[in-house]
TITOR-610856 format. One record per residue: x, y, z of N, C-alpha, C, O in turn; residue in three letters; residue number from 1. Coordinates in pm, whole numbers, plus 50000, padded with zeros to 5 digits. Layout:
N
> nxx, nyy, nzz, caxx, cayy, cazz, cxx, cyy, czz, oxx, oyy, ozz, rest, nr
> X, Y, Z, X, Y, Z, X, Y, Z, X, Y, Z, ALA, NUM
...
***
This chain:
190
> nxx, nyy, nzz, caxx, cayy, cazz, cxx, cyy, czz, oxx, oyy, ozz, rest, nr
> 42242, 63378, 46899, 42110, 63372, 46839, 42049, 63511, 46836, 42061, 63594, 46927, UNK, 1
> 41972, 63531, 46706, 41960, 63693, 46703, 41833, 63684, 46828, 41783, 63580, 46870, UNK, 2
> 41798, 63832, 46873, 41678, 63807, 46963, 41545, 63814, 46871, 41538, 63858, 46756, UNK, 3
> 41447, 63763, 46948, 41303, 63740, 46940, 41255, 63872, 46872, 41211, 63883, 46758, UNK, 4
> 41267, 63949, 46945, 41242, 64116, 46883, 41295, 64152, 46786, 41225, 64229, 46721, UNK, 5
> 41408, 64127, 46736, 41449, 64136, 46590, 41405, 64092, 46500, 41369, 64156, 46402, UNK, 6
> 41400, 63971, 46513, 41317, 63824, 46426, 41179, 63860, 46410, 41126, 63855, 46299, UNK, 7
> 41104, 63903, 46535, 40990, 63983, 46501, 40935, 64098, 46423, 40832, 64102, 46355, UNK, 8
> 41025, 64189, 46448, 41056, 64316, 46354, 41102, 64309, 46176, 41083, 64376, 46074, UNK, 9
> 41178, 64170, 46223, 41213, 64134, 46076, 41127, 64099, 45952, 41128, 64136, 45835, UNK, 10
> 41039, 63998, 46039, 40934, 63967, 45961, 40786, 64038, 45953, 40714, 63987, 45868, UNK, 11
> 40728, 64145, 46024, 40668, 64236, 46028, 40703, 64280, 45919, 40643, 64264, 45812, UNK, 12
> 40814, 64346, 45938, 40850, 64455, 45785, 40874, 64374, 45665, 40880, 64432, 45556, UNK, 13
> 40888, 64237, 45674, 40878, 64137, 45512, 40788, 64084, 45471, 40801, 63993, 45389, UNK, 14
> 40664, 64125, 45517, 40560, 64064, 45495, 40417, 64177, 45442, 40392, 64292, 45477, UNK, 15
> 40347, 64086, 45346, 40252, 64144, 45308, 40119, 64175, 45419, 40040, 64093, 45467, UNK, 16
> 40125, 64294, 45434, 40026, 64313, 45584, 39883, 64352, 45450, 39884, 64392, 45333, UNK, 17
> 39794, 64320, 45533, 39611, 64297, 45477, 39608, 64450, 45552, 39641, 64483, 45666, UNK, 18
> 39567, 64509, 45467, 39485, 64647, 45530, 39370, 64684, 45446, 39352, 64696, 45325, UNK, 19
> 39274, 64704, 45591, 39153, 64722, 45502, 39139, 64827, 45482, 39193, 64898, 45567, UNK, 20
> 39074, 64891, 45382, 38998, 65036, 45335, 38815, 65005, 45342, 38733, 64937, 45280, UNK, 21
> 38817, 65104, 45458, 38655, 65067, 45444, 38578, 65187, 45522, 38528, 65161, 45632, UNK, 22
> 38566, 65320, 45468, 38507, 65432, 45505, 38357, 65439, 45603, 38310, 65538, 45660, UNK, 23
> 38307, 65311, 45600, 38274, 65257, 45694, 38249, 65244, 45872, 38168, 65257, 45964, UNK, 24
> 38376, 65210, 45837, 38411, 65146, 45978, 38502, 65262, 46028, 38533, 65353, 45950, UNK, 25
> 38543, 65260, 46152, 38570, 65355, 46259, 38702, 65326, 46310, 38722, 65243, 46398, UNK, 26
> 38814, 65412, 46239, 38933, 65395, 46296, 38995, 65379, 46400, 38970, 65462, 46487, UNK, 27
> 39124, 65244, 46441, 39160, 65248, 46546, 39281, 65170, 46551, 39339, 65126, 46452, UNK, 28
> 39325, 65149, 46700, 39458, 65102, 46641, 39490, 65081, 46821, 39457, 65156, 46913, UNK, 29
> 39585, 64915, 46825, 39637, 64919, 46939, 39752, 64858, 46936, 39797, 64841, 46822, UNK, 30
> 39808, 64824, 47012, 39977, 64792, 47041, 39989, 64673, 47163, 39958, 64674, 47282, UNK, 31
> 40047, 64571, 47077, 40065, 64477, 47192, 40189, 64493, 47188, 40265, 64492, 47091, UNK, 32
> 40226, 64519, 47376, 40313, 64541, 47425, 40380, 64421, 47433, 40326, 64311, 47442, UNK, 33
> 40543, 64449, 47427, 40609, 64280, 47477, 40746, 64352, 47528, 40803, 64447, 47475, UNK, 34
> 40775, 64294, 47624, 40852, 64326, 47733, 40933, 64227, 47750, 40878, 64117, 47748, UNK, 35
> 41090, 64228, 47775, 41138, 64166, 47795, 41196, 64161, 47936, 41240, 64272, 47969, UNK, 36
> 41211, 64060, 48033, 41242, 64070, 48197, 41314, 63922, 48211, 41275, 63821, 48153, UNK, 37
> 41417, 63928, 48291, 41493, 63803, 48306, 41504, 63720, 48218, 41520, 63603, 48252, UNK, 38
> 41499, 63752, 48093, 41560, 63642, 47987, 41411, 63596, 47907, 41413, 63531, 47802, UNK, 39
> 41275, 63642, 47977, 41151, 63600, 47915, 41086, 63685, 47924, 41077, 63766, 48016, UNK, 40
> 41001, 63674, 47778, 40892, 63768, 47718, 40772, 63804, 47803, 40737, 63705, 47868, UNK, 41
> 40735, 63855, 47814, 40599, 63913, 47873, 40484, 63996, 47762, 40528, 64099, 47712, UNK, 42
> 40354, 63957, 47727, 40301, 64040, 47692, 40168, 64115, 47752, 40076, 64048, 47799, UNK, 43
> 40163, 64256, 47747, 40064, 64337, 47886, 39942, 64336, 47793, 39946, 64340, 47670, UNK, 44
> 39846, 64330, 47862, 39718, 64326, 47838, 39641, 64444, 47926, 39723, 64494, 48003, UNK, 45
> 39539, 64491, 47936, 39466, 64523, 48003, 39351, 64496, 48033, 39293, 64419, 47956, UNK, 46
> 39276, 64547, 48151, 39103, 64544, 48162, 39035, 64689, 48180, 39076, 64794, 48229, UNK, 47
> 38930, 64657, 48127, 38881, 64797, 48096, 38790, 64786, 48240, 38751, 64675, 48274, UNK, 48
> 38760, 64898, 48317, 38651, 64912, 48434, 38519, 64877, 48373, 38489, 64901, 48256, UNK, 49
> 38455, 64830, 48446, 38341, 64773, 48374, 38225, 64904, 48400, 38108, 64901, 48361, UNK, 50
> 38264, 64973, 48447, 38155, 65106, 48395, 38171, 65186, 48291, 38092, 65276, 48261, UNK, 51
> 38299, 65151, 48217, 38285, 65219, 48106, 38214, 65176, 47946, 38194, 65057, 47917, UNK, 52
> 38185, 65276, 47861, 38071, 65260, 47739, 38054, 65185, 47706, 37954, 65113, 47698, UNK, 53
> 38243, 65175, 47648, 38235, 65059, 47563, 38351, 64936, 47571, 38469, 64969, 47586, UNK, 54
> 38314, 64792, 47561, 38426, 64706, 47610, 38412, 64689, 47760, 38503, 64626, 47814, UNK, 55
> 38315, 64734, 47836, 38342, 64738, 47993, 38378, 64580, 48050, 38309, 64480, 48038, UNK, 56
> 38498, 64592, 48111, 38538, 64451, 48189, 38627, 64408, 48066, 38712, 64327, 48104, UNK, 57
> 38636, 64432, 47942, 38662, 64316, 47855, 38832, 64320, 47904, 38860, 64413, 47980, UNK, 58
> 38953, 64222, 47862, 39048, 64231, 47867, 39099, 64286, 47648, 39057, 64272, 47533, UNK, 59
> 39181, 64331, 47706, 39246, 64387, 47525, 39376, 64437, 47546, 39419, 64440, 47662, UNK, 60
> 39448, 64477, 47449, 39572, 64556, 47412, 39531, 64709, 47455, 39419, 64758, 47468, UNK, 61
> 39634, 64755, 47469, 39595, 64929, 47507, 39571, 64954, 47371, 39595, 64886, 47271, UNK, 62
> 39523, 65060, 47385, 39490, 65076, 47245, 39309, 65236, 47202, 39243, 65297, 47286, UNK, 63
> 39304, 65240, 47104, 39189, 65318, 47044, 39181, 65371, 46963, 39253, 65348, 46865, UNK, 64
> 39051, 65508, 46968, 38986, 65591, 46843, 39093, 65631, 46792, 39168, 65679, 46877, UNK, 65
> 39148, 65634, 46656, 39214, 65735, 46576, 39132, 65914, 46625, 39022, 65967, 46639, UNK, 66
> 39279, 65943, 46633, 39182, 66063, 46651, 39275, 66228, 46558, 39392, 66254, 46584, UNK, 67
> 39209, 66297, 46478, 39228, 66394, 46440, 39328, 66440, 46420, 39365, 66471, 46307, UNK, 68
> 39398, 66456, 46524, 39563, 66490, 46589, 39680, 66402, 46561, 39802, 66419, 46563, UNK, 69
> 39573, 66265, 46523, 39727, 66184, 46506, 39755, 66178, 46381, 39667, 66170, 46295, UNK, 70
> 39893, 66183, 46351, 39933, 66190, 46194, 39902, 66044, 46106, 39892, 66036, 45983, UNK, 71
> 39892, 65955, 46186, 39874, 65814, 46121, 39806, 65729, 46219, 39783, 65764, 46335, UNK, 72
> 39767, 65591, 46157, 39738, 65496, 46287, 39818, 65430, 46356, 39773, 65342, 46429, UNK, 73
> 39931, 65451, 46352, 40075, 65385, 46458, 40068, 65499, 46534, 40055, 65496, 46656, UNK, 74
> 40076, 65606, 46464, 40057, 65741, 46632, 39992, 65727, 46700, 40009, 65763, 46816, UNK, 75
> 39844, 65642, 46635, 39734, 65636, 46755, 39728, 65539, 46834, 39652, 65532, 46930, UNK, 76
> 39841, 65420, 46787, 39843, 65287, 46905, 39954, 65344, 46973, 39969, 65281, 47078, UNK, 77
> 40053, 65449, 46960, 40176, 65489, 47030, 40061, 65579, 47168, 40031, 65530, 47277, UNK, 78
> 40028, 65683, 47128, 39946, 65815, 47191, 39868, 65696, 47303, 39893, 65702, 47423, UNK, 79
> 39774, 65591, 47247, 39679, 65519, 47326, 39768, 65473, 47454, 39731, 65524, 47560, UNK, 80
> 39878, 65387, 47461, 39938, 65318, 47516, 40013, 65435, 47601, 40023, 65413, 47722, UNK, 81
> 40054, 65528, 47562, 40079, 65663, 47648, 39960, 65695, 47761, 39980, 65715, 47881, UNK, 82
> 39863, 65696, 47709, 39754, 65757, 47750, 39689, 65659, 47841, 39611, 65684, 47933, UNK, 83
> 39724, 65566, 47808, 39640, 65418, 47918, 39783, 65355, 48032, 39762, 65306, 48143, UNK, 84
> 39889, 65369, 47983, 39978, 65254, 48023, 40076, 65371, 48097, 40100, 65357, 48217, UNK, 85
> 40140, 65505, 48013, 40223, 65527, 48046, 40373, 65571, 48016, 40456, 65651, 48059, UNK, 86
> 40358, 65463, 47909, 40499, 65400, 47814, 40497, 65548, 47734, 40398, 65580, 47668, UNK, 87
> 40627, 65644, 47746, 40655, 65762, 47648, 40731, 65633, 47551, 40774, 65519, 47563, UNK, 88
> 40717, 65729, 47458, 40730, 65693, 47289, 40881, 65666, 47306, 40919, 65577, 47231, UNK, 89
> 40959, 65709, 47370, 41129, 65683, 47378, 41151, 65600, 47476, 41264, 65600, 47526, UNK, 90
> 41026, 65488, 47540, 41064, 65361, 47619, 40997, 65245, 47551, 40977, 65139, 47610, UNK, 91
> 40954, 65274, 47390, 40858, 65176, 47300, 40944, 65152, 47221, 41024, 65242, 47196, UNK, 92
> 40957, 65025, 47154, 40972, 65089, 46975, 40905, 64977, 46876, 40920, 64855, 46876, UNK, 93
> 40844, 65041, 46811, 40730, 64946, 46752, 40807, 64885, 46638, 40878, 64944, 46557, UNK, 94
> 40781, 64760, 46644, 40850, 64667, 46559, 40763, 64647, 46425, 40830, 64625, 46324, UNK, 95
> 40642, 64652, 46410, 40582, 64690, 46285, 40455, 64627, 46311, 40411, 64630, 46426, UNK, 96
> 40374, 64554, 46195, 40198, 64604, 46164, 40142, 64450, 46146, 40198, 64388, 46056, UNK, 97
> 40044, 64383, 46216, 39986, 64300, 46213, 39867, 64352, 46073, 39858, 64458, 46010, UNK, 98
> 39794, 64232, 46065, 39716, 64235, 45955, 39588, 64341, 46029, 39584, 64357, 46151, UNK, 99
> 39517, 64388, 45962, 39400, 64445, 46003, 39248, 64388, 46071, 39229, 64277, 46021, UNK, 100
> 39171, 64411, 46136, 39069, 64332, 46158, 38960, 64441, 46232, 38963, 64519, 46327, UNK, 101
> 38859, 64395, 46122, 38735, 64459, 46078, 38632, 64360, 46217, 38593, 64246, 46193, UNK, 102
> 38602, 64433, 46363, 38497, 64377, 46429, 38358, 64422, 46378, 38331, 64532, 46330, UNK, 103
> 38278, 64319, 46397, 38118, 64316, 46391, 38081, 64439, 46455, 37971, 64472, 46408, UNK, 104
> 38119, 64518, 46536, 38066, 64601, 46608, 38086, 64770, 46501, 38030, 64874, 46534, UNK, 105
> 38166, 64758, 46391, 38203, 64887, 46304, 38303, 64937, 46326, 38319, 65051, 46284, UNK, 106
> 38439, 64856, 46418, 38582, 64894, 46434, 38672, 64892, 46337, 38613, 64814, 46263, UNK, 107
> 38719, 64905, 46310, 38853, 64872, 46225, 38984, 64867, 46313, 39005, 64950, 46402, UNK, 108
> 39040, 64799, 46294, 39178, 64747, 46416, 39295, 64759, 46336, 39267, 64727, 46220, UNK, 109
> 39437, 64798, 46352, 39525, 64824, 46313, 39585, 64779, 46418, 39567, 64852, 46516, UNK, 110
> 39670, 64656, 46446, 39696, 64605, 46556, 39853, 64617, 46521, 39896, 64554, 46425, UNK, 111
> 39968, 64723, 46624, 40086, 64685, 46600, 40183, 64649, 46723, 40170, 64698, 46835, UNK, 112
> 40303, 64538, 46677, 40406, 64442, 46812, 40493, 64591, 46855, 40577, 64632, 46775, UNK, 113
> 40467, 64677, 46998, 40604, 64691, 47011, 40700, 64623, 47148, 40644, 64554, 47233, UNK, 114
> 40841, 64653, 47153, 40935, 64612, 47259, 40857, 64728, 47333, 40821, 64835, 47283, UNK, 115
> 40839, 64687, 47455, 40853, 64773, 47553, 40998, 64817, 47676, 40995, 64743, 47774, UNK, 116
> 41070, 64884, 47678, 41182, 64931, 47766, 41141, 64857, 47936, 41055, 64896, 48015, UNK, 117
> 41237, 64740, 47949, 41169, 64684, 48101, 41194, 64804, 48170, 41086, 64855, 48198, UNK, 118
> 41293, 64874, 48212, 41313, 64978, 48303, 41181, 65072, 48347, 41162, 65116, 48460, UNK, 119
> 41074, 65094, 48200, 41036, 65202, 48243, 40916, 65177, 48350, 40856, 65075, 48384, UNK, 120
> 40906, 65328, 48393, 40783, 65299, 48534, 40621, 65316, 48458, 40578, 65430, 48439, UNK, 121
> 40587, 65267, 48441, 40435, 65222, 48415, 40370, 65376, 48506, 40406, 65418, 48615, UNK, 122
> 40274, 65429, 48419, 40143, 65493, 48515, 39989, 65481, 48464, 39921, 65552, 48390, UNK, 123
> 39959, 65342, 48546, 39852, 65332, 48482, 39731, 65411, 48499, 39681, 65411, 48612, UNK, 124
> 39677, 65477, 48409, 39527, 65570, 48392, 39416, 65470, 48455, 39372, 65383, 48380, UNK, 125
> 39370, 65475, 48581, 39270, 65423, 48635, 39151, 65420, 48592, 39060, 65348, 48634, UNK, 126
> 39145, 65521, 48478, 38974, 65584, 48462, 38955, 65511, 48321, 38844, 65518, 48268, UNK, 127
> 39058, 65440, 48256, 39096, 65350, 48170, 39065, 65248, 48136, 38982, 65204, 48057, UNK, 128
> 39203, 65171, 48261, 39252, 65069, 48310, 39199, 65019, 48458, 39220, 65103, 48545, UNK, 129
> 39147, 64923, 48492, 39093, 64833, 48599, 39235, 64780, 48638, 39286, 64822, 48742, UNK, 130
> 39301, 64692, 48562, 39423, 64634, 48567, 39492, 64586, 48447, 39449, 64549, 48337, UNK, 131
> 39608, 64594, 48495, 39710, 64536, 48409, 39753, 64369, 48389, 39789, 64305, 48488, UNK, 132
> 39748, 64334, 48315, 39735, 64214, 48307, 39903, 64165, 48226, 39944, 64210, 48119, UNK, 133
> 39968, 64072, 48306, 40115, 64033, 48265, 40104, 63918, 48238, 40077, 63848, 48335, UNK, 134
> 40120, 63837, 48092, 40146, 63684, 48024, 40229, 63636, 47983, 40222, 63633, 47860, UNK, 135
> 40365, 63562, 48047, 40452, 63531, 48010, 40480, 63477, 47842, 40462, 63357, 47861, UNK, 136
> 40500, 63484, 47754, 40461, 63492, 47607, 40449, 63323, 47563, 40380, 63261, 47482, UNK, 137
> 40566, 63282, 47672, 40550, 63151, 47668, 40427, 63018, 47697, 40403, 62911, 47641, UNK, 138
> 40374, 63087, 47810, 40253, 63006, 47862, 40171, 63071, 47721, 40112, 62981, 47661, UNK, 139
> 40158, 63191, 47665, 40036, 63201, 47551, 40055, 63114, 47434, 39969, 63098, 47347, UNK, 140
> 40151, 63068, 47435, 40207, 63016, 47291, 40128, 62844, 47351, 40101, 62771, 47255, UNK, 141
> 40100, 62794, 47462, 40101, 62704, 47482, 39990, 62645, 47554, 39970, 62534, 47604, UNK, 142
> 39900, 62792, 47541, 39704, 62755, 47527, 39690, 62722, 47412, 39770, 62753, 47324, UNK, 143
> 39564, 62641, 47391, 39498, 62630, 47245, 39363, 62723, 47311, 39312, 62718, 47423, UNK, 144
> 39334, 62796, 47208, 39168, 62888, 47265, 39086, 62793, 47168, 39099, 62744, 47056, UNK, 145
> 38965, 62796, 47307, 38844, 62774, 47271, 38798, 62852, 47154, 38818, 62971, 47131, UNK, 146
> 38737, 62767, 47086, 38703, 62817, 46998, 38513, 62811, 46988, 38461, 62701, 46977, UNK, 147
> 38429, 62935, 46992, 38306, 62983, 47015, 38228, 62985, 46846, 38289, 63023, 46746, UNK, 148
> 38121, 62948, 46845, 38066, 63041, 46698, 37920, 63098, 46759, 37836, 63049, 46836, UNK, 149
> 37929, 63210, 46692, 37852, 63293, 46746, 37754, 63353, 46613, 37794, 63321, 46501, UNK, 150
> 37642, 63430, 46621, 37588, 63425, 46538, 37553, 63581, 46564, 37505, 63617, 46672, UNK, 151
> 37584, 63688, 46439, 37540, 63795, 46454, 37466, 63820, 46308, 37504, 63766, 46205, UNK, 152
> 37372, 63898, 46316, 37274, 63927, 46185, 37257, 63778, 46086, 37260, 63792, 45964, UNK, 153
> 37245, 63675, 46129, 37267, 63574, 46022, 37395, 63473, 46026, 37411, 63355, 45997, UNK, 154
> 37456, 63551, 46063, 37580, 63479, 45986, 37626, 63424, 46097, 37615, 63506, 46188, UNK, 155
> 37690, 63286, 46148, 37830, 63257, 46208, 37930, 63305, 46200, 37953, 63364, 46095, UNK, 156
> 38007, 63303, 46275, 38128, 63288, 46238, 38263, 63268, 46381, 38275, 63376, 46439, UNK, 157
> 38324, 63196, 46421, 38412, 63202, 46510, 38473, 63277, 46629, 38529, 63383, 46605, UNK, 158
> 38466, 63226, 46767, 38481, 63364, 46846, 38630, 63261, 46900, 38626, 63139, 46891, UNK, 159
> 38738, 63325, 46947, 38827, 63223, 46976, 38869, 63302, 47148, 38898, 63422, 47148, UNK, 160
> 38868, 63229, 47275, 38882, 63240, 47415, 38995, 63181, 47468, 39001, 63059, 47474, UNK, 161
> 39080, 63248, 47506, 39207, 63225, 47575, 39195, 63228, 47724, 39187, 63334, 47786, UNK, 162
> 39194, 63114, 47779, 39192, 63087, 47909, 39316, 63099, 47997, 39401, 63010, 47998, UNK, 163
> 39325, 63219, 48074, 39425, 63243, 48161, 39462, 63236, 48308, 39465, 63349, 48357, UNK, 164
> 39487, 63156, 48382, 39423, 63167, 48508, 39260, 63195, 48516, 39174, 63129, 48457, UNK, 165
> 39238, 63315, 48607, 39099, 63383, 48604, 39040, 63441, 48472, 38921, 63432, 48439, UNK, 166
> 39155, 63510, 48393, 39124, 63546, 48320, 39079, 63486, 48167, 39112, 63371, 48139, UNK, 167
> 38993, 63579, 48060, 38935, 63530, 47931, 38987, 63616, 47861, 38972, 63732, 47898, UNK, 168
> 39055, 63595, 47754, 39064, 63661, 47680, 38987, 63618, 47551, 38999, 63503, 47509, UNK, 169
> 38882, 63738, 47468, 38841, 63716, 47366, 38767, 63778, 47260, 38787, 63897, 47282, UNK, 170
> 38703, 63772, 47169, 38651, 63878, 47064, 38759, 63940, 47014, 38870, 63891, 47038, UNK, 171
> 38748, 64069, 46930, 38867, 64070, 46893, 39063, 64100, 46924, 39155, 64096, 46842, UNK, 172
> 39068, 64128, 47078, 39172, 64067, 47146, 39218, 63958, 47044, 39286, 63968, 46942, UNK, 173
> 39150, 63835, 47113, 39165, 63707, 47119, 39198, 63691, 46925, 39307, 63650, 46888, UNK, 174
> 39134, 63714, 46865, 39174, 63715, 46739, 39311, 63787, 46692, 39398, 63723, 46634, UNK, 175
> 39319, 63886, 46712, 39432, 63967, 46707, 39596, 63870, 46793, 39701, 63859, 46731, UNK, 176
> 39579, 63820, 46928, 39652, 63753, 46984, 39647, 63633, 46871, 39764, 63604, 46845, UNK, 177
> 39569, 63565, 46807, 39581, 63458, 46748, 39655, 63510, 46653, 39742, 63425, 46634, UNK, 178
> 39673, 63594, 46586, 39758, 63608, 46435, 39894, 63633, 46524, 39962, 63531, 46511, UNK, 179
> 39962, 63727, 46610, 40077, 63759, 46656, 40128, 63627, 46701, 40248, 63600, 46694, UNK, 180
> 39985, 63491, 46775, 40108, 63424, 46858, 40191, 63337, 46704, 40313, 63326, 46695, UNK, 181
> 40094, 63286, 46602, 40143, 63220, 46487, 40223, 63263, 46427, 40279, 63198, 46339, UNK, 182
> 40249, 63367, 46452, 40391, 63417, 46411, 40503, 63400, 46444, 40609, 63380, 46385, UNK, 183
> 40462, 63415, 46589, 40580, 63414, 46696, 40633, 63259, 46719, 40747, 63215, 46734, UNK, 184
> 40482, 63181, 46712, 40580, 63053, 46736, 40642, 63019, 46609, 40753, 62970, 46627, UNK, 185
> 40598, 63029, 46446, 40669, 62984, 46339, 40855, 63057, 46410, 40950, 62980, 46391, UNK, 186
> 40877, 63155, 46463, 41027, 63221, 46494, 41052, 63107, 46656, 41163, 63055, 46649, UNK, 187
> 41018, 63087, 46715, 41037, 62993, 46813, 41058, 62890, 46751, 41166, 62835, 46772, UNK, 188
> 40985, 62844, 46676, 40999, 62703, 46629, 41152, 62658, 46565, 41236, 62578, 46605, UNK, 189
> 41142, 62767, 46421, 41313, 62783, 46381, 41406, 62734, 46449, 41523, 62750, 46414, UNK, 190
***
């Protein structure tokens, strides 16, 4: 059976990815990590210290600002995940590009799947990262999230909460996890 990561990669790159253009909003870009260990998936999450600006406490993908230096927005979910997690670019390899997603707050998200190398040694940036957060891919596939509506300037619209143990995952995390896991299970399902 081919692996999960292939099948993933496969269909990443065959598919029509949504990217927004919107001069707007404020470039960025993160990387959900997936790791493979004893025969099952893992995907890493993080928490942000809750003294920092912005996101404080929230759980998310490593990830951030596009910034200047980077040649594209996959450099900047590669560089982020360097910069938060650890992972050099020759223990990643990004399997390709989730759809885009425009938060209420003026983000723009460029969310991309990579393998992460189990071997490598993690150094997590404290001033970052609070903690690292490990989800067997399987138990995610097999929450349903709450689903929230929330009301900003007028409008509704849907907040979706992934209940993990202690943990919440949600806002746009939780959205972003919702498009990767429907993917993943349509290739499980097969």
């Amino acid at each position: 059976m081919e692996d999960l990561e292939d099948r993933i990669g496969e269909i990443l790159r065959n598919r029509q990815i949504n990217i927004i253009r919107d001069g707007n909003l404020i470039p960025s870009a993160v990387l959900i990590p997936l790791c493979k260990k004893s025969e099952e998936y893992f995907v890493f999450f993080t928490k942000r210290p809750k003294i920092m600006k912005r996101h404080a406490g929230q759980i998310s993908f490593p990830g951030g600002l596009f910034d200047n230096s980077d040649k594209n927005i996959k450099e900047t979910a590669i560089r982020e995940t360097f910069e938060e997690l650890g992972i050099s670019q020759h223990n990643m390899k990004v399997l390709g590009r989730l759809d885009d997603y425009a938060t209420i707050t003026g983000y723009l998200i460029s969310p991309f799947v990579g393998s992460i190398n189990p071997n490598c040694i993690l150094k997590i940036n404290s001033s970052e990262i609070e903690e690292l957060i490990t989800i067997p891919l399987a138990d995610l596939l097999n929450i349903s999230p709450r689903i929230e509506i929330r009301t900003h300037q007028g409008l509704n619209y849907p907040t979706y909460h992934y209940d993990y143990h202690e943990h919440v995952i949600w806002g746009a995390t939780a959205k972003i996890l919702k498009n990767f896991l429907e993917l993943t299970s349509r290739l499980i399902d097969n």
